[in-house]
Backbone as a printed PyTorch tensor [residue, N CA C, xyz], in Angstrom:
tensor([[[-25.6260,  37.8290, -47.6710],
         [-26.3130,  38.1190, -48.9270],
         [-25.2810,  38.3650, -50.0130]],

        [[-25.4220,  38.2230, -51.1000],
         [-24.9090,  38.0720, -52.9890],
         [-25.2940,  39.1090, -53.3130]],

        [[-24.6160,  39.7650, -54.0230],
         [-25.2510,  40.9570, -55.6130],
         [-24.1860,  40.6740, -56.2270]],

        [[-25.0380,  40.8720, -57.5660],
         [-24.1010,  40.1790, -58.7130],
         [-24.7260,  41.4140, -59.6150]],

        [[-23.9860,  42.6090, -60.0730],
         [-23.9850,  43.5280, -60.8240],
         [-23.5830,  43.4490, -62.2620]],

        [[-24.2060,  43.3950, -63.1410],
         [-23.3660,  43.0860, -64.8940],
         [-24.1390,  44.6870, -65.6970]],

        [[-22.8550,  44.7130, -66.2420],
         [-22.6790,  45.8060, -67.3060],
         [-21.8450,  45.6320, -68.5680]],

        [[-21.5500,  46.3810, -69.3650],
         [-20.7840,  46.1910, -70.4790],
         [-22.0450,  46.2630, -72.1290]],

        [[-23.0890,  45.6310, -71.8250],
         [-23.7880,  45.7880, -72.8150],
         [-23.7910,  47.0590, -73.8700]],

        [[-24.3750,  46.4620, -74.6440],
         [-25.0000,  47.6000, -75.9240],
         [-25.3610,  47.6390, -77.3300]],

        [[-24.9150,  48.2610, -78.1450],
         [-25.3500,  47.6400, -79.8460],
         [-24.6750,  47.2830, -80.2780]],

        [[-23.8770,  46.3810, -80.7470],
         [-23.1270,  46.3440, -81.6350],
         [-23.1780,  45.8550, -83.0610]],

        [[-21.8620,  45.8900, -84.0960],
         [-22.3780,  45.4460, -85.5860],
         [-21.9420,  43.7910, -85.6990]],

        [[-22.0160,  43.1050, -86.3010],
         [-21.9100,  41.8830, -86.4520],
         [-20.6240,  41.8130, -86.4940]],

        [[-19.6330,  41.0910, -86.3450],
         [-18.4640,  40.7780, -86.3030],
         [-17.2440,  41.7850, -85.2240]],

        [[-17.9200,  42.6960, -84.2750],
         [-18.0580,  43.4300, -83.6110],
         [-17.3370,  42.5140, -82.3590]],

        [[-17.0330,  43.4840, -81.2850],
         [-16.4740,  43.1890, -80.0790],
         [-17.2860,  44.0780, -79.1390]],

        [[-17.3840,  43.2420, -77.7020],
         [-17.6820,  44.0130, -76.8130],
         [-16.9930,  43.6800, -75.5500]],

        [[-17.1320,  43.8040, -74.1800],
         [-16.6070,  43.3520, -73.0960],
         [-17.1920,  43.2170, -71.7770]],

        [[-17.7030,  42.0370, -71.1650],
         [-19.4040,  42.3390, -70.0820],
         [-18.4330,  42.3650, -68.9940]],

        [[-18.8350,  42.9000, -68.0330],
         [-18.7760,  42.7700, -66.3810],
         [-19.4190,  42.0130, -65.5930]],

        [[-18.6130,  41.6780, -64.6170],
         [-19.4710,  41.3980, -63.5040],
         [-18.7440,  41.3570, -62.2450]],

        [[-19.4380,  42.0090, -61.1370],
         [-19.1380,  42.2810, -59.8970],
         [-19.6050,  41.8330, -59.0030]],

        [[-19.3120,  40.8360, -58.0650],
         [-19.8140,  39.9520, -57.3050],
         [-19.7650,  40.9030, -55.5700]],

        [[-20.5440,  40.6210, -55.0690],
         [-20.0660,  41.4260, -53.5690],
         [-21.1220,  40.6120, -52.2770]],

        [[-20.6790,  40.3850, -50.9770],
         [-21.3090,  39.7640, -50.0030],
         [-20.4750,  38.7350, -49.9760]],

        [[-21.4700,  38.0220, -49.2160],
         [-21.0220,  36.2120, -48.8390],
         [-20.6160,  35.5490, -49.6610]],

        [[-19.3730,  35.7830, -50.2600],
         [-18.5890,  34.8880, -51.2110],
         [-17.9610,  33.8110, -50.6150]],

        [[-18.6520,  32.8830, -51.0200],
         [-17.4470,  31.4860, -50.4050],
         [-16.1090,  31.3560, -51.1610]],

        [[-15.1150,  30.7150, -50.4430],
         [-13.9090,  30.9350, -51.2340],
         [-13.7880,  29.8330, -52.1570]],

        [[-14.1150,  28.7040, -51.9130],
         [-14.9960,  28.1950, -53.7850],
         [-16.0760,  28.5260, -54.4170]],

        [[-15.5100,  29.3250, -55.0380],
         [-16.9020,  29.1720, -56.0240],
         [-16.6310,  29.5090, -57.3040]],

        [[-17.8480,  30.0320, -58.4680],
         [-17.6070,  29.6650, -59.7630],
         [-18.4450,  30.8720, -59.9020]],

        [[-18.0400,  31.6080, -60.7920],
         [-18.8200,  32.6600, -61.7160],
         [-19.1010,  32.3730, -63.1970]],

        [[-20.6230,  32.0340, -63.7760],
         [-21.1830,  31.8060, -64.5960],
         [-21.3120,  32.8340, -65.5780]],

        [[-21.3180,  33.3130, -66.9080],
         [-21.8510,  34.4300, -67.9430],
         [-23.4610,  33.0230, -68.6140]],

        [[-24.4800,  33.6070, -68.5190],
         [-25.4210,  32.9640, -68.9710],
         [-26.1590,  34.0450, -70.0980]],

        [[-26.6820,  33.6940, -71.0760],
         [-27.8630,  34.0260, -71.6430],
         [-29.1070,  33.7780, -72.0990]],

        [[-29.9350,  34.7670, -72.3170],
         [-31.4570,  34.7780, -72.9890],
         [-32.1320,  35.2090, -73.4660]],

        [[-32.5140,  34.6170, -74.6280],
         [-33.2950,  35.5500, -75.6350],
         [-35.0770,  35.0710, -75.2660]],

        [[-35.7670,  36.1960, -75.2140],
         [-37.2550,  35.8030, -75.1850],
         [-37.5650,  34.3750, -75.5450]],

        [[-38.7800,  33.7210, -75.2450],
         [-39.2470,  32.7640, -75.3810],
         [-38.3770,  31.3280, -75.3950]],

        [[-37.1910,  31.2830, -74.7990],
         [-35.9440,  30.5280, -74.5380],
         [-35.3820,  29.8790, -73.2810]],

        [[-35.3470,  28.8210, -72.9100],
         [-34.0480,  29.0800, -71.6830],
         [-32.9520,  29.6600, -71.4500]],

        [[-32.7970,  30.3140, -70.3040],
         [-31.2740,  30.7760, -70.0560],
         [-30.6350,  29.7670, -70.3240]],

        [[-29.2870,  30.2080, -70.9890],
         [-28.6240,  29.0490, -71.3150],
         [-26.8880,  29.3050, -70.6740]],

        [[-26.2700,  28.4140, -70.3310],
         [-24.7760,  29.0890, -70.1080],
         [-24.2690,  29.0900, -71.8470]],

        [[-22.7900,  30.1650, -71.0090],
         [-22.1480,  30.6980, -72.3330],
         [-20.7280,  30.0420, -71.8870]],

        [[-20.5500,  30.4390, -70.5390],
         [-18.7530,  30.5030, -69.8480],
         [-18.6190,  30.3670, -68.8110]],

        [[-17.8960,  30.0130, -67.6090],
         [-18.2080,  29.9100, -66.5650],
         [-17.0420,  30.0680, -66.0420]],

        [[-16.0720,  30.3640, -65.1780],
         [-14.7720,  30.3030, -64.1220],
         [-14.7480,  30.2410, -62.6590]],

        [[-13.7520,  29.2010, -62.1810],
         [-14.2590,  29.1240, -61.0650],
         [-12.5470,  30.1670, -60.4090]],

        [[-12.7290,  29.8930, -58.8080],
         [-11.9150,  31.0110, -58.2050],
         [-10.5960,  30.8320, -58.5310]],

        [[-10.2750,  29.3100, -58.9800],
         [ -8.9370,  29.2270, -59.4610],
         [ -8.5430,  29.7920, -60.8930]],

        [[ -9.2420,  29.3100, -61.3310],
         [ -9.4300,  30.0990, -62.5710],
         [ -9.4200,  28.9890, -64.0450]],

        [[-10.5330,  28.2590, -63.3680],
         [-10.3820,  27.1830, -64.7920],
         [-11.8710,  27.5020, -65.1800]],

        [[-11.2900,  27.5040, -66.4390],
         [-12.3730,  28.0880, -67.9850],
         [-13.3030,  26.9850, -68.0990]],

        [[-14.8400,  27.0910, -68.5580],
         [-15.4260,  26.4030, -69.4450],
         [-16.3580,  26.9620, -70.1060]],

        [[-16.0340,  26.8430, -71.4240],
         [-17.1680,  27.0460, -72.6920],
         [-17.9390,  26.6260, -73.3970]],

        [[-19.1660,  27.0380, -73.6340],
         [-19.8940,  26.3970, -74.4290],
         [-19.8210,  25.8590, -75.5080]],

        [[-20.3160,  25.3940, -76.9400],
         [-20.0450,  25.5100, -78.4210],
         [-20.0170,  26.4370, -78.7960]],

        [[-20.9150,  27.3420, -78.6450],
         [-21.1550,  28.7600, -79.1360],
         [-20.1090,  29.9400, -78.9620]],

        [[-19.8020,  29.4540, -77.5330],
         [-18.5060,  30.6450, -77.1350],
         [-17.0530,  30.2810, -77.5760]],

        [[-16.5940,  29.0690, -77.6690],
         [-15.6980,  28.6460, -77.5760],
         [-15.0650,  29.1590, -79.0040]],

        [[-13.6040,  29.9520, -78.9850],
         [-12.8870,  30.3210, -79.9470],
         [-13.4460,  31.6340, -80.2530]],

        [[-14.8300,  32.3730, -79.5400],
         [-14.7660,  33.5140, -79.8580],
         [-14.5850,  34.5150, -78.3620]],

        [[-15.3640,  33.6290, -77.2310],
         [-15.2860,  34.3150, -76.0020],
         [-14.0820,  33.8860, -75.2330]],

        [[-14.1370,  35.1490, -74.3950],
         [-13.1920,  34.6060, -73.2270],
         [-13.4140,  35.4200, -72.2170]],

        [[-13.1790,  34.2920, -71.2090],
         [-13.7150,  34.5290, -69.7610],
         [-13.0170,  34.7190, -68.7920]],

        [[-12.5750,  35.8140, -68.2330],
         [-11.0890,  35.6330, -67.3150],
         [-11.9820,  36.7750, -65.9540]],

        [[-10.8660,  36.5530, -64.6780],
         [-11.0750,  37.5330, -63.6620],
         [-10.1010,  38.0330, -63.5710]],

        [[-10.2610,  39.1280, -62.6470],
         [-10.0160,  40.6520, -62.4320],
         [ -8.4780,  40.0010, -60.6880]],

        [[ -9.1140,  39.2030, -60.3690],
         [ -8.6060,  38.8030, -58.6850],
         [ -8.8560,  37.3820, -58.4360]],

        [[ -8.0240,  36.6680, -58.0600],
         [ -8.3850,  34.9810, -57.4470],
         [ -9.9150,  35.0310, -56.7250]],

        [[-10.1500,  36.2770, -55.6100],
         [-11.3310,  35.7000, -54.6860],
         [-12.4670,  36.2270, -55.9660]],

        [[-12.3570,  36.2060, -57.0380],
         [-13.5550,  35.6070, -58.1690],
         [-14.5260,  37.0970, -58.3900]],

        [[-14.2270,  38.3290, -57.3730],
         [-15.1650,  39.5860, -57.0550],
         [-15.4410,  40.0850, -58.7040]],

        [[-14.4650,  39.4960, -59.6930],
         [-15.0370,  40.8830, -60.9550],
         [-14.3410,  39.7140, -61.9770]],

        [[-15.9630,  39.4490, -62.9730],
         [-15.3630,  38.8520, -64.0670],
         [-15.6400,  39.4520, -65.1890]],

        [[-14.6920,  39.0940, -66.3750],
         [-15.1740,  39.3100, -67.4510],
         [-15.4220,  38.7370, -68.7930]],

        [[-16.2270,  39.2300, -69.5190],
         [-16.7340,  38.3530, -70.0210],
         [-16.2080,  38.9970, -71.7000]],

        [[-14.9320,  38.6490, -72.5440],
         [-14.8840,  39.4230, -73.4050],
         [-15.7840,  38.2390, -74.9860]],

        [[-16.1650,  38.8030, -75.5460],
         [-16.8360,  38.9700, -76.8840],
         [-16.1720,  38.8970, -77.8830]],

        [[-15.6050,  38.5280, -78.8750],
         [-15.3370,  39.1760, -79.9100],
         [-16.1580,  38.3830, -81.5830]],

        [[-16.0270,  38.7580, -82.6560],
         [-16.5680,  38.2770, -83.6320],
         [-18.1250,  38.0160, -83.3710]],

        [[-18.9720,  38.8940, -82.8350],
         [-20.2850,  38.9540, -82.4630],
         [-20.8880,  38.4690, -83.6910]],

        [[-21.9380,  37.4060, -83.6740],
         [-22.8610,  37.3280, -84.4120],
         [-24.2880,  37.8570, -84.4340]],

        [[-25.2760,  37.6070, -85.2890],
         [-26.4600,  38.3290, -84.9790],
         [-27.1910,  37.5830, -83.9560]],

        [[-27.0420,  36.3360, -83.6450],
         [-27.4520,  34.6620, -82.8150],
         [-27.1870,  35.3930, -81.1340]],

        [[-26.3000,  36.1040, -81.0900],
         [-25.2210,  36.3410, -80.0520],
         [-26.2910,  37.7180, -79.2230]],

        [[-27.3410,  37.7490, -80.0090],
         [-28.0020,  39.4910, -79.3780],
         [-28.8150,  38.0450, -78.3060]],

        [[-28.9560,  38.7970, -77.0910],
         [-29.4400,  38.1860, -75.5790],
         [-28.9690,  38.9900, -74.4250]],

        [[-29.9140,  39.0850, -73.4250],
         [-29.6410,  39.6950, -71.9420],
         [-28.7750,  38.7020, -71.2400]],

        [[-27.3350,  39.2010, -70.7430],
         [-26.4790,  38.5790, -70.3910],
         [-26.5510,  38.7220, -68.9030]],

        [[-26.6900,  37.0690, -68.4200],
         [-26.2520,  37.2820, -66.8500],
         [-25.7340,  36.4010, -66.1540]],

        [[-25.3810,  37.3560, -64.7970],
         [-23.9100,  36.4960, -64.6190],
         [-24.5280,  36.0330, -63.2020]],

        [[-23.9970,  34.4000, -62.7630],
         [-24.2180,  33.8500, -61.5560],
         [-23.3380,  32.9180, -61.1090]],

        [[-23.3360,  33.2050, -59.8100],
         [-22.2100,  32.9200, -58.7970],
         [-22.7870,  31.2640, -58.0730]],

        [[-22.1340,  30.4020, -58.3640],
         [-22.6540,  28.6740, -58.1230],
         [-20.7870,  28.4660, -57.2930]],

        [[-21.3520,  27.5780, -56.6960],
         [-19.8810,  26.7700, -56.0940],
         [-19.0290,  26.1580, -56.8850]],

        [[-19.4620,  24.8100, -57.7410],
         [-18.7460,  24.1890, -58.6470],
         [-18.9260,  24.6750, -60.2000]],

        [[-17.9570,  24.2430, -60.4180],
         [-17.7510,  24.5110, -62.5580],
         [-19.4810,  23.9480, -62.9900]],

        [[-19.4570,  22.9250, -62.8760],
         [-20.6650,  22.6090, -63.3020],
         [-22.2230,  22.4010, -62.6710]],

        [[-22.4420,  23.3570, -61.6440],
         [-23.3250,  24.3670, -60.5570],
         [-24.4710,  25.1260, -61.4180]],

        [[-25.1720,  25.3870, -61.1210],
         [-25.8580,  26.4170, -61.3670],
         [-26.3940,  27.0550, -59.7500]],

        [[-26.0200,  28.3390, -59.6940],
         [-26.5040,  29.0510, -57.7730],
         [-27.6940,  29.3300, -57.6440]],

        [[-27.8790,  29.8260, -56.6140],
         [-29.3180,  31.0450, -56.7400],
         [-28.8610,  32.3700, -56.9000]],

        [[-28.0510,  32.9570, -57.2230],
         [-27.8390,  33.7430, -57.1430],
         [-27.3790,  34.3780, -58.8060]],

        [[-28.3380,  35.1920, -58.8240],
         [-28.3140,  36.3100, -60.3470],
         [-28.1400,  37.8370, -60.1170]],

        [[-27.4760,  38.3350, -61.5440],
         [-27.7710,  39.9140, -61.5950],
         [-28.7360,  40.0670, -62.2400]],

        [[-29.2500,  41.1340, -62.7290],
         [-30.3160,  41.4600, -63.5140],
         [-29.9560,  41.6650, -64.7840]],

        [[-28.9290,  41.3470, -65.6380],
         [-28.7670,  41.6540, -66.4660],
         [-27.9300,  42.7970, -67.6330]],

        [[-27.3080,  41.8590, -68.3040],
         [-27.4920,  43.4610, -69.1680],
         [-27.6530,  42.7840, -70.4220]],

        [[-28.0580,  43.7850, -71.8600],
         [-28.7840,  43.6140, -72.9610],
         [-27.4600,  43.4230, -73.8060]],

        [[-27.5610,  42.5710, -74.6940],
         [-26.3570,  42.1920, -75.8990],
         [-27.2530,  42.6480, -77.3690]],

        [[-26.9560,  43.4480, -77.7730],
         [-27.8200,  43.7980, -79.5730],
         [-26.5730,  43.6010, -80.3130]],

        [[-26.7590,  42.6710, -81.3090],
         [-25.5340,  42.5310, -82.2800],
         [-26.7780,  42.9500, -83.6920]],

        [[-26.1290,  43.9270, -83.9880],
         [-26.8470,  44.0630, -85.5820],
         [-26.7410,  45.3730, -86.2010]],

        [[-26.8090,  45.0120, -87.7640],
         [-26.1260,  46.3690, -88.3900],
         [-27.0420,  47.2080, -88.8570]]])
């Protein structure tokens, strides 16, 4: 079994920084890829960032030049997800999931945590 724990959320002001977590634990295969996804009501989850255990980056349009996505350890257990130059677009419940390849989506989710960008 997977748990995928995310934290870091909260309010922030527009042009603002924050920094998400995520903690992976269980049956980790030694490829795999940790996803940052979001969603705002009435929307698809959408990806934001993704890294796999080696540690190659991919970003969305949206993230790219403001986020960055790095880990904590090669076996992929703790990523993070840093923020900076928050927009108001950018408020969404952030979550993080653990897929095999870069371009994967798993079964496996956390529950979340809440992004509020606004002044």
């Amino acid at each position: 079994q997977v748990q995928l724990v995310e934290s870091g959320g909260g309010l922030v002001q527009p042009g603002g920084s924050l920094t998400l977590t995520c903690v992976a634990s269980g049956s980790i295969m030694p490829i795999n890829t940790i996803g940052w996804y979001r969603q705002v009501p009435g929307k698809q989850r959408e990806l934001v960032a993704a890294i796999t255990n080696a540690g190659t980056p991919r970003y969305t349009d949206s993230a790219q030049g403001r986020f960055t996505i790095y880990r904590e350890d090669s076996a992929v257990k703790t990523v993070y997800l840093q923020m900076n130059n928050l927009k108001t677009d950018d408020t969404a419940v952030y979550y993080c999931n653990l897929a095999k390849y870069l371009r994967d989506v798993g079964p496996y989710w956390g529950n979340g945590t809440l992004v509020t960008v606004s002044s």
